[in-house]
C-alpha positions, 0 to 999 in steps of 0.5 A: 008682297012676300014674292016682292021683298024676297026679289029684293032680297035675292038681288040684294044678296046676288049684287054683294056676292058679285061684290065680294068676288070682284073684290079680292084685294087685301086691305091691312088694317092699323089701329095703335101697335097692331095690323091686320090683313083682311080682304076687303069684302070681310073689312067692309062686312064688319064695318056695316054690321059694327054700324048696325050694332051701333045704331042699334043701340043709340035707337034703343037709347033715345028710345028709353030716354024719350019713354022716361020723359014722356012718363014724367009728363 
């Protein structure tokens, strides 16, 4: 199961190297007053891991929350 999980993640891994290389346009990023030019495999980069900090902690929430109701019980 390890040679499994570690194919997958080498193909994983090769499919976003792939990815960055082809995709070497800068993206200009506008928020209020300010811009920002990044490429876009870097603003696609942040986004998903700022996605995985955000479901990270709307999972630990409703964790914390379902325990506290559960305890009341």
């Amino acid at each position: 199961m390890r040679v499994l999980y570690f194919l997958l993640l080498v193909v994983m891994i090769a499919a976003l190297a792939v990815f960055a290389v082809q995709n070497r346009d800068e993206v200009t990023l506008n928020y209020l007053d300010r811009s920002l030019t990044w490429p876009m495999a870097a603003v696609l980069g942040a986004v998903y891991v700022l996605g995985m900090l955000s479901g990270w902690t709307l999972v630990g929430m409703f964790r914390r929350s379902w325990q506290g109701i559960r305890e009341r019980s």
